[in-house]
LUMBA-957829 format. One record per atom (N, C-alpha, C): x, y, z; residue number from 1. Coordinates in steps of 0.2 Angstrom, whole numbers, plus 5000, padded with zeros to 4 digits. Each point is the difference from the previous one (the first is absolute). Layout:
# LUMBA-957829
- X;Y;Z;NUM
...
//
This chain:
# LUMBA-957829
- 5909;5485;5283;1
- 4998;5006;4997;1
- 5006;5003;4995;1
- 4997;5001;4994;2
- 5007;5004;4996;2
- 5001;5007;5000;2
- 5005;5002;4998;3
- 5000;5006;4999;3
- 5001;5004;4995;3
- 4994;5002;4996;4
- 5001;5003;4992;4
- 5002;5007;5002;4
- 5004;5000;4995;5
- 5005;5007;5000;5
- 4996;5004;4994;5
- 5000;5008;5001;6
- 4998;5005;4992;6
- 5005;4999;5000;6
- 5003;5001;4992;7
- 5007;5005;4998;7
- 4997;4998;4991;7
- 5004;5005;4997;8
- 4998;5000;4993;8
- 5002;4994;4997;8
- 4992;4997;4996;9
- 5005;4992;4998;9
- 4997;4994;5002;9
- 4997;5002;5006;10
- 4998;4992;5006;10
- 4996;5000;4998;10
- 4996;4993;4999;11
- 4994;4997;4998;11
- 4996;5000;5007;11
- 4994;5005;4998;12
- 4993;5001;5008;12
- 4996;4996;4999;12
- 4996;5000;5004;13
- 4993;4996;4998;13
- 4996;5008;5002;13
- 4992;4999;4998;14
- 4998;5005;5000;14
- 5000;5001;5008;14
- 4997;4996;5002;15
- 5000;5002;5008;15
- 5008;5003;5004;15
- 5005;5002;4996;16
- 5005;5001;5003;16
- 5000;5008;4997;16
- 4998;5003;4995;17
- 4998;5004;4996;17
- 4997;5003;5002;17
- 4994;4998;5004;18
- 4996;5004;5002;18
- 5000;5002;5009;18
- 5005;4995;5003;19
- 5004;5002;5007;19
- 5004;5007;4996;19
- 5004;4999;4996;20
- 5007;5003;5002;20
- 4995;5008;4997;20
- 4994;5000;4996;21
- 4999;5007;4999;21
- 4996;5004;5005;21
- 4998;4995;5004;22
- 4996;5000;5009;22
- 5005;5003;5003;22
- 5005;4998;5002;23
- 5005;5003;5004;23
- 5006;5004;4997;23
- 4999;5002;4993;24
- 5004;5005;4998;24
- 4996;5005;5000;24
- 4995;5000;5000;25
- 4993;5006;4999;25
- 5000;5002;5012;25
- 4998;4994;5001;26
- 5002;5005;5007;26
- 5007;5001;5003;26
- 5006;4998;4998;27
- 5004;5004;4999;27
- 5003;5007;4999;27
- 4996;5000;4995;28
- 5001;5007;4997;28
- 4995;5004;5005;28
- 4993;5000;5000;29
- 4994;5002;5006;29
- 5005;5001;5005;29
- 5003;4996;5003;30
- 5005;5004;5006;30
- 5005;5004;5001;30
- 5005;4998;4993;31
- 5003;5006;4999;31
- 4995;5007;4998;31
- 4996;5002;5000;32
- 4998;5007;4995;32
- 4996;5000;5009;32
- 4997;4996;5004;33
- 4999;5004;5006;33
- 5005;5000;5005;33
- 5006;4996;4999;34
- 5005;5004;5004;34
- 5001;5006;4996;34
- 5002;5001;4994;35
- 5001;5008;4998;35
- 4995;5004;5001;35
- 4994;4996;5001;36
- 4994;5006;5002;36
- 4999;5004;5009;36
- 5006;4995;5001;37
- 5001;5001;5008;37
- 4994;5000;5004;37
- 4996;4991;4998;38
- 4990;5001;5001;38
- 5003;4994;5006;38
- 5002;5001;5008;39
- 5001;4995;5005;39
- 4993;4995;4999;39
- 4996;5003;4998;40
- 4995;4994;5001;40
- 5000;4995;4992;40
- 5001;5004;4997;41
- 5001;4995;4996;41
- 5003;4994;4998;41
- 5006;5004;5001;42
- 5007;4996;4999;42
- 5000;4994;5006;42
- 4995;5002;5008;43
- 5001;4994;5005;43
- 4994;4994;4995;43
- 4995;5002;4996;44
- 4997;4996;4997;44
- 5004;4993;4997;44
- 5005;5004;4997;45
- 5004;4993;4995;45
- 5005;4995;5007;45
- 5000;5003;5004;46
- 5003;4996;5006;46
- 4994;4996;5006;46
- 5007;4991;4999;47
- 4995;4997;5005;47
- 5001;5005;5009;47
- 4995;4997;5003;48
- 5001;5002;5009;48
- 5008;5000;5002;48
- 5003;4993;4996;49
- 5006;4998;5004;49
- 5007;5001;4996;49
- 4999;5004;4994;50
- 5003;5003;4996;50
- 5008;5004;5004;50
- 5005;4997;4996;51
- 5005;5005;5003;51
- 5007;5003;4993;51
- 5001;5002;5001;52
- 5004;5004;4994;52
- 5008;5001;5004;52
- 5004;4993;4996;53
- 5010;4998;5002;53
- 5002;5006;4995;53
- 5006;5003;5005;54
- 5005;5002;4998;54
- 5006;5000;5003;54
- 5007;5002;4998;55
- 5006;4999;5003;55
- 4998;5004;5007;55
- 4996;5004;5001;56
- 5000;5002;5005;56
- 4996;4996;5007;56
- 4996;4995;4998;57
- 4995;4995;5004;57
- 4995;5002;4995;57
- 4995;4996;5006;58
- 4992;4998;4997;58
- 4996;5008;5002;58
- 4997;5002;4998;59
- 4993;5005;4999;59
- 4993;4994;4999;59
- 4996;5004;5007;60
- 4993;4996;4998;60
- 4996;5005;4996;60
- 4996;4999;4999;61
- 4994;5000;4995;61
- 4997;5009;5004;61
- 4997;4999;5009;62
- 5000;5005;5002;62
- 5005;5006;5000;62
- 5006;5000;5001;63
- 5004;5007;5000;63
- 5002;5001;4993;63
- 4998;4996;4996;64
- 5002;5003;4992;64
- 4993;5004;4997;64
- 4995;4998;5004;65
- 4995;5006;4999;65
- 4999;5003;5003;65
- 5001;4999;5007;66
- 5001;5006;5004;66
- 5005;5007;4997;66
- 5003;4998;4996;67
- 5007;5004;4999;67
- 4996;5004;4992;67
- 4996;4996;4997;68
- 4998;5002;4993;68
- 4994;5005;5004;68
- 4996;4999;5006;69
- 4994;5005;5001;69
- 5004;5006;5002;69
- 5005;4999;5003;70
- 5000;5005;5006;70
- 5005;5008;4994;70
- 5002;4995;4992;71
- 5004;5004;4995;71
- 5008;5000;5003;71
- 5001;4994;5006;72
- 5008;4999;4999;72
- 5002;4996;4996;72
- 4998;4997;4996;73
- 5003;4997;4992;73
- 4996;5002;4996;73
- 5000;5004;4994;74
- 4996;5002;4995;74
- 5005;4997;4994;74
- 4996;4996;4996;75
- 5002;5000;4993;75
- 4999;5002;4995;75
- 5004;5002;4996;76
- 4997;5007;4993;76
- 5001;4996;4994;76
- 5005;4994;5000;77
- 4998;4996;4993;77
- 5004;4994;5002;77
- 4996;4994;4995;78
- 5002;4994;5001;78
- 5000;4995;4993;78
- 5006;4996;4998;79
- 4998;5000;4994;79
- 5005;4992;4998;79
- 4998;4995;4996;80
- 5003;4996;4998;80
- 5006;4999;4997;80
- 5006;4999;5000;81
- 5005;4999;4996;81
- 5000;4994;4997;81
- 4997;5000;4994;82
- 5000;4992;4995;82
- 4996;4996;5003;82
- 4997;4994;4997;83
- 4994;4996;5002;83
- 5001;4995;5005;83
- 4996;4999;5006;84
- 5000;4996;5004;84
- 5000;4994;5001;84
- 5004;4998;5006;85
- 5000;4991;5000;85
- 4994;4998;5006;85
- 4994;4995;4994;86
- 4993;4998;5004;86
- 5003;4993;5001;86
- 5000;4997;5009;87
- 5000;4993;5000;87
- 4994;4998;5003;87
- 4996;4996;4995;88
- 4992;5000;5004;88
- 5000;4990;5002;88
- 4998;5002;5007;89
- 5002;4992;5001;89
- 4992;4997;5004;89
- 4995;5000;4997;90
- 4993;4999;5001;90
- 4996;5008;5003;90
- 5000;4999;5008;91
- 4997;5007;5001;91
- 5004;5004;5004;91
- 5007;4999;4997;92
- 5005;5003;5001;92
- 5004;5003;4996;92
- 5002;5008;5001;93
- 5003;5003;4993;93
- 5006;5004;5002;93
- 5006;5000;4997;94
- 5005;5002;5003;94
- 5003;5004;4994;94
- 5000;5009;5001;95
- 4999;5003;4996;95
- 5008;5003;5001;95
- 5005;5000;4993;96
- 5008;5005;5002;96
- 4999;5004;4994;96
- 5003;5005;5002;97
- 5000;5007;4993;97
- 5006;5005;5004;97
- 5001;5002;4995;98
- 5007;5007;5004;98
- 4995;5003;4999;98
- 5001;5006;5005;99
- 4996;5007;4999;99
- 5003;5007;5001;99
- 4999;5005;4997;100
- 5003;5006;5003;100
- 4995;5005;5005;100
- 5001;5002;5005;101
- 4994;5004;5003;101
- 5004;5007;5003;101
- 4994;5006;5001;102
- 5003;5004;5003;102
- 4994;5004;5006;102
- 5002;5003;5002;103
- 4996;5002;5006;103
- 5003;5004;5008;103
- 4999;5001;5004;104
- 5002;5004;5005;104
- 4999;4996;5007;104
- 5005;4999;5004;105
- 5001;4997;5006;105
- 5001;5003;5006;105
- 4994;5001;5005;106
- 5005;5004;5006;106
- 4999;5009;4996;106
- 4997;5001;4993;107
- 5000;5008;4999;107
- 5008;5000;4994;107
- 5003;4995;5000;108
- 5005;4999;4996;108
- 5001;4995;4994;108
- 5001;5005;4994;109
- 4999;4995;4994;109
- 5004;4996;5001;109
- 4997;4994;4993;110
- 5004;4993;5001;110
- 4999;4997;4991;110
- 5006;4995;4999;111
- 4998;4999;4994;111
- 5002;4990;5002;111
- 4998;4996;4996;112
- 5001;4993;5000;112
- 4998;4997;4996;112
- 5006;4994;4997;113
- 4998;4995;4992;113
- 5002;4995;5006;113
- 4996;4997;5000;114
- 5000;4993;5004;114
- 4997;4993;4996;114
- 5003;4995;5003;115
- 4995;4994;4998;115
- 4996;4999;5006;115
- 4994;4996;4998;116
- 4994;5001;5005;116
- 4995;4992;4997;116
- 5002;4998;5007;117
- 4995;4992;4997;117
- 4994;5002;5005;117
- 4995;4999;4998;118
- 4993;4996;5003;118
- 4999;4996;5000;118
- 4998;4996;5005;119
- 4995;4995;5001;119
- 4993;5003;4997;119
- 4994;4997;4999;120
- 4992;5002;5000;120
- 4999;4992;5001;120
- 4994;5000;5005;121
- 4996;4993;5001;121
- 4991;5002;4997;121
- 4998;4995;4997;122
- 4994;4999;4997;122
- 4994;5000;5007;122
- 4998;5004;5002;123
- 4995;4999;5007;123
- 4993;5001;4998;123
- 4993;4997;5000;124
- 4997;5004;5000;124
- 4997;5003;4994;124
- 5004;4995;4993;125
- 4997;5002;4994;125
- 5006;5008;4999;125
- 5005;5003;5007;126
- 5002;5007;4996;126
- 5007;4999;5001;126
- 5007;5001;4999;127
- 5008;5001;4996;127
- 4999;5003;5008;127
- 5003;4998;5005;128
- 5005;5008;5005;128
- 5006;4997;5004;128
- 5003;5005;4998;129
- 5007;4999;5003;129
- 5002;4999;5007;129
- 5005;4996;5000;130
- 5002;4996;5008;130
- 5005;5002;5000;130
- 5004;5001;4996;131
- 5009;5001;5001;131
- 5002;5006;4994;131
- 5004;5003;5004;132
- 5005;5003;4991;132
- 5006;5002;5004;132
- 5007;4997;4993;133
- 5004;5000;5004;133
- 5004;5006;4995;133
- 5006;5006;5003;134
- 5001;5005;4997;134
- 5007;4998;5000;134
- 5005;5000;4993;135
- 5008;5002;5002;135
- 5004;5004;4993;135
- 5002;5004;5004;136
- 5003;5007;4996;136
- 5005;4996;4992;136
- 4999;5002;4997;137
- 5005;4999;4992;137
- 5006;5003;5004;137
- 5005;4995;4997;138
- 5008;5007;5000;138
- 5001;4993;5006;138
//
């Protein structure tokens, strides 16, 4: 299997065109319900077995919405710096973008420009994410 990269320039085929506006369109649908701070939403765009890597360990799928229902992590904006890098490798999408976000931890503001990769897997005819990996700029 190969692996087609977006970036301004590459030669697509249609069907890569229409993956990569597939998953940049529910991309974006997840960021704006993380901002809407909607837990059911947001567990929508995540698989069952979904887990969220940072320097600090793994986060599963439960305790990151547990934390969004209960308003121990509230986000107030989230937003894209420069365009994203799509690697679609059949019915698998591996999505990186810097982002700046801001919001309240624990009651305590917070601010973060990160890079942030995702996985998405093709299931079932819908894009939902398995993995996303978060590391700080700087």
């Amino acid at each position: 299997m190969r692996c087609r990269l977006s970036r301004p320039g590459a030669t697509r085929t249609l069907n890569d065109v229409g993956t990569e506006t597939e998953i940049l369109a529910a991309s974006a649908a997840w960021d704006a319900a993380l901002v809407d701070n909607d837990a059911g939403a947001v567990a929508s765009f995540m698989a069952d077995d979904w887990v969220f890597v940072t320097s600090s360990g793994i986060t599963p799928k439960a305790a990151l919405i547990e934390w969004i229902a209960t308003g121990r992590l509230a986000h107030h904006a989230m937003e894209a710096v420069g365009p994203p890098r799509v690697a679609i490798h059949g019915d698998t999408v591996i999505v990186t973008a810097r982002k700046v976000s801001s919001g309240t931890w624990d009651g305590a503001s917070y601010s973060a420009d990160e890079w942030i990769s995702e996985v998405f897997v093709r299931r079932d005819g819908r894009w939902t994410c398995v993995l996303s990996h978060k590391a700080a700029v700087g």
